[in-house]
C-alpha positions as a Python dict, from the first residue, in 0.01 Angstrom:
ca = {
    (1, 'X'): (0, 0, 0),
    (2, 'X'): (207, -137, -256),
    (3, 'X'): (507, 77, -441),
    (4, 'X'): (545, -49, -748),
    (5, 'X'): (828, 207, -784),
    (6, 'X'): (1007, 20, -575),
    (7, 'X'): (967, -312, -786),
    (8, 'X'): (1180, -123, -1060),
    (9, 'X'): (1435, -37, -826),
    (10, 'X'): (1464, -388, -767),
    (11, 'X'): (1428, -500, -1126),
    (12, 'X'): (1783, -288, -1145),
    (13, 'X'): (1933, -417, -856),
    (14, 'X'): (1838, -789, -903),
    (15, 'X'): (1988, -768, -1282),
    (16, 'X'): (2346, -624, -1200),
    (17, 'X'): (2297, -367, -1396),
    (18, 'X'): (2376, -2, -1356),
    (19, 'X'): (2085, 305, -1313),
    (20, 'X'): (2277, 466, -1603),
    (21, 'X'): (2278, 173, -1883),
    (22, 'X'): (1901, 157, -1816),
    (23, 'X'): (1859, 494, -1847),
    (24, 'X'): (2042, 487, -2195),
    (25, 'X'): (1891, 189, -2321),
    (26, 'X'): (1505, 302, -2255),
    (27, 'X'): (1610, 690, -2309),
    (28, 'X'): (1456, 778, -1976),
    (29, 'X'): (1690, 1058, -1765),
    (30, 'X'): (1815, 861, -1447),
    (31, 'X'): (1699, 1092, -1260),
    (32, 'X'): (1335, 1071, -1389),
    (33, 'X'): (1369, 662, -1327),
    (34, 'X'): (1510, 699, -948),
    (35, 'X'): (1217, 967, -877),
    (36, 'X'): (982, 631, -1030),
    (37, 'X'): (1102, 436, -718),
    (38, 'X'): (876, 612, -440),
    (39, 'X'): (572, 610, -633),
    (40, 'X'): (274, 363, -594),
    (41, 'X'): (202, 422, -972),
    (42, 'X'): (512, 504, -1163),
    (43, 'X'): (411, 648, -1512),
    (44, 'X'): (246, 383, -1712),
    (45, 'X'): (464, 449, -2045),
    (46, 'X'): (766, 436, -1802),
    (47, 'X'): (673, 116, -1670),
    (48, 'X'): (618, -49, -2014),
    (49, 'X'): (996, 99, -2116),
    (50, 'X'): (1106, -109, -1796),
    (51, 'X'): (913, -398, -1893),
    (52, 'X'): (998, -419, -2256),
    (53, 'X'): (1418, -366, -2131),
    (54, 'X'): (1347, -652, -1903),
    (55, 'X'): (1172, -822, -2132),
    (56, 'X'): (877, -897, -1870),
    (57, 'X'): (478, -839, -1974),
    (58, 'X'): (321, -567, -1796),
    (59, 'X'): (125, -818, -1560),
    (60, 'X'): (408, -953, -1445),
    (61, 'X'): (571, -667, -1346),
    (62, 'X'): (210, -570, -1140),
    (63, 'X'): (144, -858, -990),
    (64, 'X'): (237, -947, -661),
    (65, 'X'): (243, -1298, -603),
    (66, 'X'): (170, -1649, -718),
    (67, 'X'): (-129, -1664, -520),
    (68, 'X'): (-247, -1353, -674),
    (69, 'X'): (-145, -1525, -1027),
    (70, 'X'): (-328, -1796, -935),
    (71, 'X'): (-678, -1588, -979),
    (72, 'X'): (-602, -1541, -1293),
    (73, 'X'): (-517, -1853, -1413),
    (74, 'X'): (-652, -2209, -1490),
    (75, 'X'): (-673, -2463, -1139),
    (76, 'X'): (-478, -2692, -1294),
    (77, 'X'): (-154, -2445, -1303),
    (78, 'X'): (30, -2518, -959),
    (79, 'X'): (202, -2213, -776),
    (80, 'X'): (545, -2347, -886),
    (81, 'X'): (407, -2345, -1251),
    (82, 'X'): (359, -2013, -1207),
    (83, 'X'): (731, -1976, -1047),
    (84, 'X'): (869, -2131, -1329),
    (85, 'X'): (658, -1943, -1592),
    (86, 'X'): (816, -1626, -1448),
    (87, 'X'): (1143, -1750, -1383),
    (88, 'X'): (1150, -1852, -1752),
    (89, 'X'): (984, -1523, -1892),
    (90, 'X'): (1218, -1262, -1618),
    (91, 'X'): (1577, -1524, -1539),
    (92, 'X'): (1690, -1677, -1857),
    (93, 'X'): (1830, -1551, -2165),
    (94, 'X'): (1635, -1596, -2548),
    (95, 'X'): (1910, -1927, -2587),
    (96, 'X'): (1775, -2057, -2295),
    (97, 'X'): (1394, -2009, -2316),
    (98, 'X'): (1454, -2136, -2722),
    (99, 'X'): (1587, -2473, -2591),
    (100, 'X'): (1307, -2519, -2304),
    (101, 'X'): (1039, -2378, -2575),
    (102, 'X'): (1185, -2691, -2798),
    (103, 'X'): (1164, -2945, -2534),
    (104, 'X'): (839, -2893, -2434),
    (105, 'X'): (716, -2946, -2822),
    (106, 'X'): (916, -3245, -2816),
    (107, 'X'): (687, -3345, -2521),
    (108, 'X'): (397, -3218, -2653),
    (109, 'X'): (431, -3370, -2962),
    (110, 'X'): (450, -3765, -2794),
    (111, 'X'): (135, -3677, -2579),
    (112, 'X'): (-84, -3542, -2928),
    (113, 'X'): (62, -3840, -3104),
    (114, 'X'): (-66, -4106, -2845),
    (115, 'X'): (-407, -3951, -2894),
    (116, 'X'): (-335, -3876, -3227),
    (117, 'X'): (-732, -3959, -3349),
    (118, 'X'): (-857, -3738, -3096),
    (119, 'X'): (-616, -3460, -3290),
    (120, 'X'): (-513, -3521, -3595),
    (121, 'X'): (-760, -3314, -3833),
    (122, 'X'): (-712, -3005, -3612),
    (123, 'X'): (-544, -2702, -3812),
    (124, 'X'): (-295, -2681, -3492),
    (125, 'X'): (-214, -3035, -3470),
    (126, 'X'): (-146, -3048, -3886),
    (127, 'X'): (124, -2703, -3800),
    (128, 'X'): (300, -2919, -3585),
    (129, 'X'): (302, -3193, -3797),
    (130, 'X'): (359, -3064, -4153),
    (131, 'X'): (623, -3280, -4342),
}
């Protein structure tokens, strides 16, 4: 059996940061968020207040591995796509994920251009290209 309670207690513990400035932040007593901790299901609205702090999607936050993400997920998305995806989405701050989001247009771009026939009268390809 899985405690997800427990994955918010880590959450906390893995950020640095204190029971008490989550509590304020989400306007959830601490005592309400430490009694979360020994549940299998915490409350789903609590959860989401968690998630939206941490700024990590609710499947995320339930899933339990890669290989479980995998299931879910295209076969051409590796396990350490799926490591970086979250490490991305749960590690780095908005500056960061901004700069990776930009290079991987950059990269994007070169690969639509070299097929650029295939593409080019696409309503997504002419949003990336506009003058």
């Amino acid at each position: 059996m899985i405690i997800h309670g427990l994955k918010i207690k880590k959450l906390i513990k893995d950020s640095g940061d204190k029971l008490k400035e989550v509590s304020e932040a989400i306007n959830v007593p601490s005592s309400t968020i430490a009694s979360w901790y020994n549940l299998e299901y915490p409350p789903l609205d609590g959860v989401k207040k968690i998630c939206d702090y941490y700024k990590i999607t609710l499947w995320q936050f339930f899933l339990d591995d890669y290989d479980e993400l995998k299931e879910y997920i295209q076969d051409f998305i590796e396990t350490e796509d799926a490591a970086l995806l979250k490490l991305i989405n749960t590690r780095m701050s908005i500056e960061e994920r901004i700069q990776i989001k930009k290079a991987f247009l950059e990269v994007a771009k070169l690969v639509l251009l070299s097929n650029e026939e295939k593409f080019k009268d696409l309503p997504e390809y002419k949003a990336l290209f506009k003058s």
